[in-house]
C-alpha positions as CSV (number, residue, x, y, z in Angstrom):
1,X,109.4,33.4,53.6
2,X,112.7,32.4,54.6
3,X,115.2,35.4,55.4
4,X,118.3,35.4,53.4
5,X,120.1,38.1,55.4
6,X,122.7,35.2,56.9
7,X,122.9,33.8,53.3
8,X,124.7,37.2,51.9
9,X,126.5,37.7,54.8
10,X,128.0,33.8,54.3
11,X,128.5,34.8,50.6
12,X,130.7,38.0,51.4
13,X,132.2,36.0,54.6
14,X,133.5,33.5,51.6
15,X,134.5,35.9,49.2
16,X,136.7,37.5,52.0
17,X,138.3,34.3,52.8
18,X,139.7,34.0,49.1
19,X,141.4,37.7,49.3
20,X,145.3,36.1,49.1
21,X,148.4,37.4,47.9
22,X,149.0,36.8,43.6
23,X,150.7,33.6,42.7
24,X,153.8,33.7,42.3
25,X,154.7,36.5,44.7
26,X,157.9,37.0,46.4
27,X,157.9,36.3,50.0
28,X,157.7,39.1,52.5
29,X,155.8,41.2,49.8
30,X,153.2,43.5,51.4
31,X,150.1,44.0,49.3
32,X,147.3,46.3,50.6
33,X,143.6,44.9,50.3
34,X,141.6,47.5,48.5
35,X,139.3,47.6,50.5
36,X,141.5,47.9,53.8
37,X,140.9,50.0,56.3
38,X,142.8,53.4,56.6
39,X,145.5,52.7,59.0
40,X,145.4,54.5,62.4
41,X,148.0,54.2,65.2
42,X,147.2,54.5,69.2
43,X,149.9,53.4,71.5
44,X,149.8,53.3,75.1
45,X,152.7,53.6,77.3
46,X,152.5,51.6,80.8
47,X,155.0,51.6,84.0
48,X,155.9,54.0,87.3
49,X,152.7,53.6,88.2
50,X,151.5,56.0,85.2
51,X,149.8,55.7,82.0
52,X,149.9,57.6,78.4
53,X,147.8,57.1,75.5
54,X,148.5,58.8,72.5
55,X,145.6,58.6,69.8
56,X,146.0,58.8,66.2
57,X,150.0,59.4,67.0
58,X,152.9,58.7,64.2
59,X,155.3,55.8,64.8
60,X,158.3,58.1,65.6
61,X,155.5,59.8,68.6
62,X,155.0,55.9,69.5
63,X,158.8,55.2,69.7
64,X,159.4,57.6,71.8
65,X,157.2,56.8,74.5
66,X,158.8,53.3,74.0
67,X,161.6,55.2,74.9
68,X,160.5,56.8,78.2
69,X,157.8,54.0,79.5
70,X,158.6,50.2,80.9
71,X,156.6,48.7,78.3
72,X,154.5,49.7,74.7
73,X,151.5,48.5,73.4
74,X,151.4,49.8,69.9
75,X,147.6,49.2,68.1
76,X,147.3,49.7,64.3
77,X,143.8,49.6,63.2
78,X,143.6,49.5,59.5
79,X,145.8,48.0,57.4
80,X,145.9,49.6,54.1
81,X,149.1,51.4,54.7
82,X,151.7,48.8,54.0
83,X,154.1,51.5,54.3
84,X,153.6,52.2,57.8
85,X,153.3,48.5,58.7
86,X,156.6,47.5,57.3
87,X,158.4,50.6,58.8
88,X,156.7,49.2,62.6
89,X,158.6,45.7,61.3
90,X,162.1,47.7,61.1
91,X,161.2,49.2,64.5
92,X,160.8,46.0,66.2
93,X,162.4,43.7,64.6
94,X,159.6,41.9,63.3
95,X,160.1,39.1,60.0
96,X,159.1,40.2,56.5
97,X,157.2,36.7,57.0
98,X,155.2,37.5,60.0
99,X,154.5,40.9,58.2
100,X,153.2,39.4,54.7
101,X,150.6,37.0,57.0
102,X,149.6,40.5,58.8
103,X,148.2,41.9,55.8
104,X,146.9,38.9,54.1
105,X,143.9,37.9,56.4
106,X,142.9,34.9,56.1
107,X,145.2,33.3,58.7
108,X,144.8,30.1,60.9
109,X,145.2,31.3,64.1
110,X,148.3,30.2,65.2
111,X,151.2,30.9,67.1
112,X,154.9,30.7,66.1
113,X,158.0,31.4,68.4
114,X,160.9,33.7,67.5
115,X,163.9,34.2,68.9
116,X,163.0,38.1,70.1
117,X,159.1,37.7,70.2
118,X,155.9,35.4,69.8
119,X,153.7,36.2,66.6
120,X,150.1,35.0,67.6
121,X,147.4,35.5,65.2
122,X,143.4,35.3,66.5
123,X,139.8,35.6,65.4
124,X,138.5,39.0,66.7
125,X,134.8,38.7,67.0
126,X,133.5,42.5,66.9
127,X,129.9,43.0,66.5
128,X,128.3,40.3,63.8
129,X,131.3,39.8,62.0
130,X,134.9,38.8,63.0
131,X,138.3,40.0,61.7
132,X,142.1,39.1,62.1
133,X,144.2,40.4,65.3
134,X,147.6,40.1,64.5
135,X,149.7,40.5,68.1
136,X,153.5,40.2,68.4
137,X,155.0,40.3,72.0
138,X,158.6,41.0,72.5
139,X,160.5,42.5,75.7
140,X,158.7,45.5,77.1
141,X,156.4,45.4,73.9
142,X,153.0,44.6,72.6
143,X,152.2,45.4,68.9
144,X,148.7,44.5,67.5
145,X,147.2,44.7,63.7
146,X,143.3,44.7,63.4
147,X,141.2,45.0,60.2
148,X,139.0,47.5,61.4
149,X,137.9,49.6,64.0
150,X,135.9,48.0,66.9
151,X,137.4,45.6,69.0
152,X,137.0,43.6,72.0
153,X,140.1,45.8,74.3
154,X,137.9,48.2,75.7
155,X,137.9,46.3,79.2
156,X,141.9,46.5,79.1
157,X,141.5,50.0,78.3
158,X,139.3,50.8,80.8
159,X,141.9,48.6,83.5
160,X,144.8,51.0,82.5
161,X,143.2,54.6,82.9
162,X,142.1,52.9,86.0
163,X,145.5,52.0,86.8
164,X,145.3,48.5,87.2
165,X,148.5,47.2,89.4
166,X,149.2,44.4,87.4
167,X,148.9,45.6,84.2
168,X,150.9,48.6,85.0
169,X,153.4,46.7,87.3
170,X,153.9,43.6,85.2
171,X,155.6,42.8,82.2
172,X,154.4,42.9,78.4
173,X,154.1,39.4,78.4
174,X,151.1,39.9,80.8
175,X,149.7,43.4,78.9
176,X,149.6,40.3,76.0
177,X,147.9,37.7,78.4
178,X,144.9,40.4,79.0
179,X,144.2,41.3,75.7
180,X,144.3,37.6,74.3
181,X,142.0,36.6,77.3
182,X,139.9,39.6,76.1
183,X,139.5,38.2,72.5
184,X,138.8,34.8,74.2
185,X,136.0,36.0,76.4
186,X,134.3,37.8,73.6
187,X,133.3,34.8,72.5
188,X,131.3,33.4,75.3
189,X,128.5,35.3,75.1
190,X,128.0,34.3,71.2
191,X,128.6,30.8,72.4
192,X,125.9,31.2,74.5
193,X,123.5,32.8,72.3
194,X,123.5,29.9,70.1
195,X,122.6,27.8,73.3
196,X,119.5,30.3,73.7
197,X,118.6,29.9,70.5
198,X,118.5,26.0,69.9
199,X,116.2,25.7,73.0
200,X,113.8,28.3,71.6
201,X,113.8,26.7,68.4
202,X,113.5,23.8,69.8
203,X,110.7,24.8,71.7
204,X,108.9,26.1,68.7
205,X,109.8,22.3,66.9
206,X,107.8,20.7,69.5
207,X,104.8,22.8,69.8
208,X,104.4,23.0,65.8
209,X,106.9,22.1,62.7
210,X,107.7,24.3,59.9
211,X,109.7,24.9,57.0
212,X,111.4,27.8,58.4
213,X,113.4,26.0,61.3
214,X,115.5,23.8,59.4
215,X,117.2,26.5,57.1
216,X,117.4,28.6,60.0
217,X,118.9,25.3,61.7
218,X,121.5,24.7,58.8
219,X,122.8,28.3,59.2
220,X,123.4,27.7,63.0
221,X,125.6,24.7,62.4
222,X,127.2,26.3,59.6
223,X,128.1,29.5,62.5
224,X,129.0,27.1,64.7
225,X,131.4,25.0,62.1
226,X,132.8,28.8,61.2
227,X,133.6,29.4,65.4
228,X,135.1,25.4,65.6
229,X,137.5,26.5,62.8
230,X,139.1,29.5,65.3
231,X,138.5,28.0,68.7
232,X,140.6,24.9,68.1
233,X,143.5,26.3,66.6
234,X,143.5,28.9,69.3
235,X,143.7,26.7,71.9
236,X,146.5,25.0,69.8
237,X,148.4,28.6,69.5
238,X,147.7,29.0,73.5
239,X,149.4,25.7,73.9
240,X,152.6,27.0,72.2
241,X,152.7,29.8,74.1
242,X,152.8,27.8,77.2
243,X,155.8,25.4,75.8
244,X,157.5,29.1,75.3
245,X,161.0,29.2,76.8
246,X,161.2,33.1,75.9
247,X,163.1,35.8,78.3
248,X,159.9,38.0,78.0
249,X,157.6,35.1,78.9
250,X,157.5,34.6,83.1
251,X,156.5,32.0,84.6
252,X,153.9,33.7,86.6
253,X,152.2,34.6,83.6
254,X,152.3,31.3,82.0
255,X,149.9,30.4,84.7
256,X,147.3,33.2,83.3
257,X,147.6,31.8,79.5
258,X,147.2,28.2,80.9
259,X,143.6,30.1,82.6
260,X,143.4,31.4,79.1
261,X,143.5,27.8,77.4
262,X,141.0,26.4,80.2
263,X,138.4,28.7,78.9
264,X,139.2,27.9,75.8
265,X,138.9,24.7,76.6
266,X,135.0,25.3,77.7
267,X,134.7,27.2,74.1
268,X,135.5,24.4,72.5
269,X,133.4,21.9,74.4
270,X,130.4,24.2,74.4
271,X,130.6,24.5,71.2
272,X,130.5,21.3,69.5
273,X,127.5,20.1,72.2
274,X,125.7,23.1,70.3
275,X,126.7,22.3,67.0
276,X,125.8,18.4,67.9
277,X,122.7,19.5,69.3
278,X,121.8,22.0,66.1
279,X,122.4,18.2,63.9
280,X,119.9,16.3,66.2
281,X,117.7,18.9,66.2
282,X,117.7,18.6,62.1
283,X,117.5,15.1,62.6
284,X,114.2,15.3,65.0
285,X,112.5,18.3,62.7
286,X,112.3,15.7,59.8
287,X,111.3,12.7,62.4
288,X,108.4,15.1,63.3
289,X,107.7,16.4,59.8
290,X,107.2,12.7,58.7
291,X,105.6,11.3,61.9
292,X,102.7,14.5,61.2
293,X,102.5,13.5,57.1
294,X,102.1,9.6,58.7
295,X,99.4,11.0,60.6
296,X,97.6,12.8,57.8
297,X,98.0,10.0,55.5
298,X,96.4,8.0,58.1
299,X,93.8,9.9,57.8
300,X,92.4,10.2,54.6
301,X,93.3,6.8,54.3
302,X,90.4,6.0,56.7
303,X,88.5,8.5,55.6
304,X,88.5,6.8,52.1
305,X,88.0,3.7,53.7
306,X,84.7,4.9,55.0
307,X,83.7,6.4,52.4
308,X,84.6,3.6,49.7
309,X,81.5,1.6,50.6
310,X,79.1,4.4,51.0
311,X,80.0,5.4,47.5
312,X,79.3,1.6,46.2
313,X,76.2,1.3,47.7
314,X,75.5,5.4,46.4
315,X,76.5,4.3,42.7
316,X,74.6,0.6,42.9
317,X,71.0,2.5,43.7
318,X,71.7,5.6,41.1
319,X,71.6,2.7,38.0
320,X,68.9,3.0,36.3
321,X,67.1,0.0,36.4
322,X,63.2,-0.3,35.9
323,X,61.8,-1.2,39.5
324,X,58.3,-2.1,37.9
325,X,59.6,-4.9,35.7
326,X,60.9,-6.6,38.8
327,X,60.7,-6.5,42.7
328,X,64.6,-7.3,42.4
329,X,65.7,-4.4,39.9
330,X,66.9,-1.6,42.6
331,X,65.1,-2.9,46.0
332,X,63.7,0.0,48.0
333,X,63.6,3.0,45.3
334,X,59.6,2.6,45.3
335,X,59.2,2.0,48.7
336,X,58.5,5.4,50.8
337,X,60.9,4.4,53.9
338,X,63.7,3.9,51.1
339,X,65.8,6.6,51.5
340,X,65.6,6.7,55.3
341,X,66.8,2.6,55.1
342,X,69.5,3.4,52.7
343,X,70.9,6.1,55.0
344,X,71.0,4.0,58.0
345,X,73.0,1.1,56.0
346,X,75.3,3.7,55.1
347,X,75.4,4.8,58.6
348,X,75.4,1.2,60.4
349,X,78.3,0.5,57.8
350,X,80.7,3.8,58.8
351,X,79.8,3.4,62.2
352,X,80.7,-0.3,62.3
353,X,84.4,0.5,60.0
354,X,85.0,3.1,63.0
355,X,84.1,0.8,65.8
356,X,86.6,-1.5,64.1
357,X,89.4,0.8,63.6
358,X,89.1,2.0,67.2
359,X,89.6,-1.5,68.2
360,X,92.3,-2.1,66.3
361,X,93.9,1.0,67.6
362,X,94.5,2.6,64.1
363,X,92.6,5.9,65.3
């Protein structure tokens, strides 16, 4: 029975994709999903050497630290307060535009240059599904939208209660450099699950095909088509951010996003080998499958070949003919050695077909 667990979840991951502002809607409109998360704010305050987290704060708690730290990174998990996220666009100057593609999820990921900050939207993987991460970087700030709770940041959070020199003594633009390189990383060990995968079913192809492996085959390449669709364009948005000629982007930390794009880079290479590799794989599954039905055919077929004169020879002596009226009417049916003769032609006969095939290599 062929699981359809993936099946649903490819169903729901399309419906998602179609969740899009009305036609016809102004620009810069903010409409909630309803089915958004409830919006939660945690901001964290980094510089002198010092770090403060505030969980669950307001925005007027989070601008203040602003106020009194070297740098903000502002989180918003949740986005079904459109409220709150338009009144963090007044705060930081952030375009209507930018605002509208935060809320409406279904985003390329991209990058796009303003004159007081870069808007960079990502694929977040967390857990078995993935969700938007909305980050703007500006000077001395880092603001990030998420769909949901559950993230891939914990390692940045962990590096600032540790106190971390660089992320506590450099700017925002490299507080924004860890937590892209974050996202980016998250995605190498799914990569490389796929990998594990297509050798163990590939494994399992060689040693005995079933009907199973292809559908489970299809859904690989169809995961892997889904990752190709945010790897590329991230590397594309990583590439913009290099070209930046921004106040708040140093040239030091352009060095870390060009490390960024490398592994990108490797993301992307990996996986279309694996998605190339799930296709041959397809392609050899059916080779297989039609090589073992050639072999069956085979077969029978010389099985029925045997058996084709055996069964002449059975239905020539069950006639009935009278043997008395003639020596020649069914030969052998009087004779007290008959049966034993006509099992030996039958024998001598298969025997000498096999002997035959066998040369001829056919078995």
């Amino acid at each position: 029975m062929i699981d359809l667990t993936g099946h649903r979840k490819r169903k729901r991951k399309r419906a998602e994709r179609t969740k899009r502002s009305a036609v016809g809607a102004p620009p810069g409109e903010l409409v909630a999903d309803p089915e958004a998360a409830s919006s939660r704010l945690t901001a964290f305050g980094l510089g002198g050497g010092g770090a403060e987290r505030l969980e669950g704060c307001t925005l007027e708690e989070a601008l203040a630290l602003r106020q009194s730290c070297a740098k903000l990174w502002l989180d918003c998990t949740g986005l079904a307060d459109v409220d709150l996220i338009r009144r963090i666009g007044e705060a930081f100057g952030l375009h209507p535009l930018t605002l509208e593609d935060v809320v409406n999820t279904d985003q390329r990921p991209k990058c796009e240059a303003y004159e007081a900050y870069a808007f960079v939207v990502m694929r977040m993987l967390s857990g078995e599904d993935s969700e938007q991460l909305a980050l703007f970087l500006g000077e001395g700030f880092v603001v990030t939208f998420q769909e949901r709770p559950g993230d891939a940041f914990d390692p940045v959070r962990r590096r600032i209660d540790k106190g971390a020199p660089r992320l506590h003594a450099g700017g925002a633009d490299y507080l924004a450099y860890a937590l892209i390189d974050a996202v980016v990383d998250a995605y190498f060990p799914v990569v490389d699950q796929h990998g594990i995968r297509l050798d163990a079913i590939e494994e399992a192809i060689f040693e005995d095909v079933d009907a199973v492996q292809v559908p489970e085959l299809h859904a690989m390449r169809r995961e892997l088509f889904t990752m190709r669709r945010y790897l590329r364009p991230t590397r594309d948005a990583l590439g913009v951010i290099l070209r930046l000629e921004r106040p708040f982007l140093s040239e030091e930390t352009r060095l870390y996003f060009a490390d960024v794009q490398d592994h990108c880079d490797q993301l992307v290479d990996l996986n279309d080998t694996y998605r190339e590799t799930a296709g041959g794989m397809i392609d050899l599954h059916m080779t297989l499958s039609a090589a073992r039905t050639n072999e069956v055919i085979n077969l029978l077929t010389i099985v029925s070949t045997i058996f084709i004169p055996l069964g002449f020879l059975a239905g020539l002596w069950g006639m009935n003919f009278n043997p008395e009226i003639s020596d020649w009417n069914m030969p052998l049916t009087q004779s007290p050695y008959g049966y034993l003769v006509a099992i030996a032609i039958m024998a001598a006969i298969a025997g000498g077909l096999l002997l035959i095939f066998r040369k001829k290599r056919w078995i």
